[in-house]
Structures are given as C-alpha cells and as structure tokens.
N, C-alpha and C positions, 0 to 999 in steps of 0.2 A: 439782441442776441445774448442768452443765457452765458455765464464764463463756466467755464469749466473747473478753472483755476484761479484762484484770488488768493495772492497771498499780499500780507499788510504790514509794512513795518514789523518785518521779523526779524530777529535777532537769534544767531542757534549757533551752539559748540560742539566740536566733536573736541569730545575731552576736554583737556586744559584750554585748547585754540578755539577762539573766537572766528567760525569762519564766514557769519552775515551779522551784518549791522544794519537794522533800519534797512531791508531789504523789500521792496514790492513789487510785483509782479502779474499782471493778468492774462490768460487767455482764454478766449470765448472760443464757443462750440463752431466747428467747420474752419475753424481758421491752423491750418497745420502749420505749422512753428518748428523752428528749429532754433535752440537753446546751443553754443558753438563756444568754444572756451578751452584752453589750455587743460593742460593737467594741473590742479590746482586751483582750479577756479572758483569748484563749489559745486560739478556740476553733480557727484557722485553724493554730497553732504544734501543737494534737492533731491535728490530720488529719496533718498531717505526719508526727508520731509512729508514727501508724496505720502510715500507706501505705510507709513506713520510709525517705523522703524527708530523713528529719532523725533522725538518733541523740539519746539522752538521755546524760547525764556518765555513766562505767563506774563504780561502786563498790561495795562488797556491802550486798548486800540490797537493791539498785534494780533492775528491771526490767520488760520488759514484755510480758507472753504472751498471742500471742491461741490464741486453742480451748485453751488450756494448754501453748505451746512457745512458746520463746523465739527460736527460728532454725527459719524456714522456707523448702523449697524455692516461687521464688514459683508458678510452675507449679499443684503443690500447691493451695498459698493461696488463689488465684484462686476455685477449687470452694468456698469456704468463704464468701470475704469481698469484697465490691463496693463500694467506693468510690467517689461522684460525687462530684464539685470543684468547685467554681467555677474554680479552676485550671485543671482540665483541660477545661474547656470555654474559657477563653481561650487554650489553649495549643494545640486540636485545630485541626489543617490546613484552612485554609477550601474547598481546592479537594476535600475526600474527598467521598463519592458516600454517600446514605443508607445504603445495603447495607453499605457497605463501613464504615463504621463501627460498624454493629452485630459486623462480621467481625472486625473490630481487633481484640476483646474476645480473643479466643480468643492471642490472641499481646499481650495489656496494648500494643499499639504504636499509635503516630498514623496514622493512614489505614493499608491493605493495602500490602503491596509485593510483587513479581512470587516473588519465591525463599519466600516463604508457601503454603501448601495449604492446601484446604480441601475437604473429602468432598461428593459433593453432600447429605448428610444434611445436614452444617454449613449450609448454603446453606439447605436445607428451614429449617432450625431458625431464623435470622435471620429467615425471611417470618414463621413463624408468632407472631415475638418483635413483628415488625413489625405485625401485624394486630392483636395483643393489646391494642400502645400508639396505634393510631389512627394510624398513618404509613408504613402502606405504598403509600400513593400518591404516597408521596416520596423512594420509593426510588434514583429516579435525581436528585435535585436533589443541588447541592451543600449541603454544611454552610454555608457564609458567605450562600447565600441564604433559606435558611430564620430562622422567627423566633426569640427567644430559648428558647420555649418547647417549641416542636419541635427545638432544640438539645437542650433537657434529656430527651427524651424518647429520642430516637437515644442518648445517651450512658447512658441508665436502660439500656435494650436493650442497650448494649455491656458494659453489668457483667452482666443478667442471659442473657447468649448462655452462660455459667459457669455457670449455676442456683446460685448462693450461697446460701447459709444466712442469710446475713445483709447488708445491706445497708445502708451508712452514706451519710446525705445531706447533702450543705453546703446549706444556705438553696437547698431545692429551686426556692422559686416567684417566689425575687427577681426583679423585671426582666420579671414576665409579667406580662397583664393577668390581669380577675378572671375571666372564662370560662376561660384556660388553667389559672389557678389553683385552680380546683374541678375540670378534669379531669384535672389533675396528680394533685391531692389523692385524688382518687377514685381513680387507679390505685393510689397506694400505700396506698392503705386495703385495697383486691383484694389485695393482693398482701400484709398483710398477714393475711389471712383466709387465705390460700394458705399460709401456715405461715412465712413471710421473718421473720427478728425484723430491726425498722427501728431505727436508732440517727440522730435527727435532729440536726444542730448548727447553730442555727440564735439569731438577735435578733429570728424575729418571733413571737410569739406565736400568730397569726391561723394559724399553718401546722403547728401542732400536731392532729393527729386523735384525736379522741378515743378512740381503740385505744390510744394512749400511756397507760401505767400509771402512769410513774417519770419526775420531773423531777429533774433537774442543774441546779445555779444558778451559775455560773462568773464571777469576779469577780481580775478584778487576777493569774491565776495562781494562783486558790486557789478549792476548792468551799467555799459559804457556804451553800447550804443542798442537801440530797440526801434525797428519798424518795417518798410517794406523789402522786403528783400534784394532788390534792383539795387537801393539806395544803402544799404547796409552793408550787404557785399561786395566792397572795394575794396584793390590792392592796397590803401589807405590803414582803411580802418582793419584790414586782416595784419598788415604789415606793426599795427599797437599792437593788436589783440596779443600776437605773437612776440614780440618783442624781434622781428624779423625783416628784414624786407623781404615782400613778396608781391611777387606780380599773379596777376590771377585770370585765368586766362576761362571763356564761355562757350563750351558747345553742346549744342540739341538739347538745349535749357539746364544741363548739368553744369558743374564749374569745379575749378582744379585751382592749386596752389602751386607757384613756383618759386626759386629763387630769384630776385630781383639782384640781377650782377651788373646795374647799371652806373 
C-alpha cells in the first residue's frame, strides 16, 4: 500500500523552539488515522509541515514525502491532497461569496479574483459539491455571515472541488454546536465510504468516527504511542497523553473522555 505520508527523521522550529526532534511518521493510502495530542504537542507545527508553509532542518536522511515525492508541483498536489485549517478559515476573506469559495479551491487562493477562469462545468461542479454538503442555499451569503460550521463546510467543499485522494482535517467540529457536529461528522464519515482516506488532527476525542482504524498519540514533539485504535485508545494511555486521569467510556463505535475521580 502506497503511504501517503512519510515523514523521516525530521527535526523543524517554529521560530527560536525546537518543536520535532528525529520525528518519523507514516501513513499509507486507505488507512484513516487520527493524529490526537494536547495543545502543544506539535500537531498545528505538522500541518504546516504538510501544507509546506514551514520547511524541516535540510540534512541526510531527513525528509518528507507525500504519495512518495519529495518536491511537488502544487497544482499537481492539489488532485491528491486537501488540507482544512483552522488557519485557513481565520485567514479566509470575510467578504467572499459561498460559490466563490468553493471556486477558490481550484486556484488554492482567498476568495476569486477577476484574471481567474472557470468552465462552466467548474461552476456545475461547485453546485453539486454544494448540495452534497447541505449549503447551497448559501451560495450568495458572505463567508463572515455565516456560522462557524457552515464555515467549515464551504472550506470542506473548497478542498474537495480537487476530488483529493486524501483529505487532512484540523479539529473539524471545534466551535460548532452538537447538530452541526453530527452533520459534520456524518459527512465525513460519506465521504469516507466514498474511498477519501481521512487523516484527523485533532484533542478531541468525541470527533473521532469510528471508520478511524489508527490512532497517533502526540505528546511534547514526539509520538508515545502509534497503532490500532482499540489498542491505543485507553483510559491509560489518554490519562499520559493528557497529563489527567481519564476514564473513557465507548458507544456506537464513538468514544468520549471523562474524569477519572476514582
């Protein structure tokens, strides 16, 4: 199975701090992973990585390949790999227009701008990305008046107007309530029945779907524990990760954290 992600003994700063040492990490196509880690773990300094917003130290035998190359045209990449942010949804122009941010996608840019084209198929293809995620009767609102959650939903649509292979999501359901939350949840659950391999990075536990195979346990700039999810997700190992005790309690293949006041 092709990896999608290979990173190798990386080492990378955000600014003065050191926040991976000798960091490796793989994941291969179809296998949805969830990357799970405090604030401060690293997991915000790896999207960066991803999105190639932040280079790692150059030295041999450190790098990092996605679909298996190490330099890509991003054009290219786009067809491959979808990245939603938190970032970029603080970053995205409050005045762009629903459509138009699904259109972004196709040019990775903030809102449309006039010296852009787009086919009317591209157009076609936005409505039907639109209807798919429950928001095409918001086509003309602006982005800054819509909710957080129809934020993340417009900005889903803007990575997948590229039909990616794969689709990496920062803490998708932060900041929504619990209805947006489950029809968040549910679309990427569809989507990954549709063949998407999902790569989540996320500290909530609750927004894990159970299609996730593979947990990552991300602590300090270093994985502490890596493999099947059954096995990985114990009040144990949540109760490090966290510096907390917690009990963790499983139903309808979701899972939740508690206080462990034992």
């Amino acid at each position: 199975m092709q990896n999608i992600i290979e990173i190798k003994n990386v080492t990378a700063y955000r600014g003065q701090t050191r926040v991976f040492s000798n960091l490796s990490l793989a994941i291969s196509r179809g296998c949805h992973t969830a990357i799970l880690g405090p604030n401060g773990a690293g997991k915000s300094t790896l999207l960066k990585l991803l999105s190639r917003e932040l280079y790692p130290v150059q030295r041999d035998g450190s790098y990092i390949r996605l679909f298996g190359q190490e330099r890509w045209n991003v054009w290219e990449l786009r067809a491959h790999f979808g990245l939603i942010s938190n970032d970029l949804q603080q970053q995205y122009q409050g005045n762009a227009l629903g459509l138009n941010v699904i259109l972004s996608g196709y040019y990775s840019s903030i809102d449309t701008a006039a010296h852009q084209q787009f086919s009317p198929e591209d157009t076609e293809r936005a409505h039907r990305i639109m209807h798919m995620l429950g928001v095409a009767a918001l086509q003309d609102r602006a982005f800054s008046a819509m909710s957080t959650g129809e934020q993340r939903r417009f900005l889903l649509g803007r990575a997948l107007i590229n039909d990616p292979d794969t689709l990496v999501l920062d803490e998708p359901t932060s900041g929504i309530d619990l209805k947006a939350c489950f029809q968040y949840l549910d679309i990427i659950r569809s989507l990954m029945r549709a063949g998407k391999t999902i790569i989540l990075v996320t500290h909530h536990i609750h927004e894990i779907p159970p299609e996730v195979s593979r947990v990552v346990l991300l602590k300090n700039g270093a994985v502490i524990a890596d493999g099947e999810k059954p096995t990985v997700l114990s009040s144990e190992n949540l109760s490090t990760l966290f510096d907390t005790p917690i009990k963790l309690i499983q139903a309808n293949g979701f899972y939740q954290a508690f206080p462990d006041t034992r």
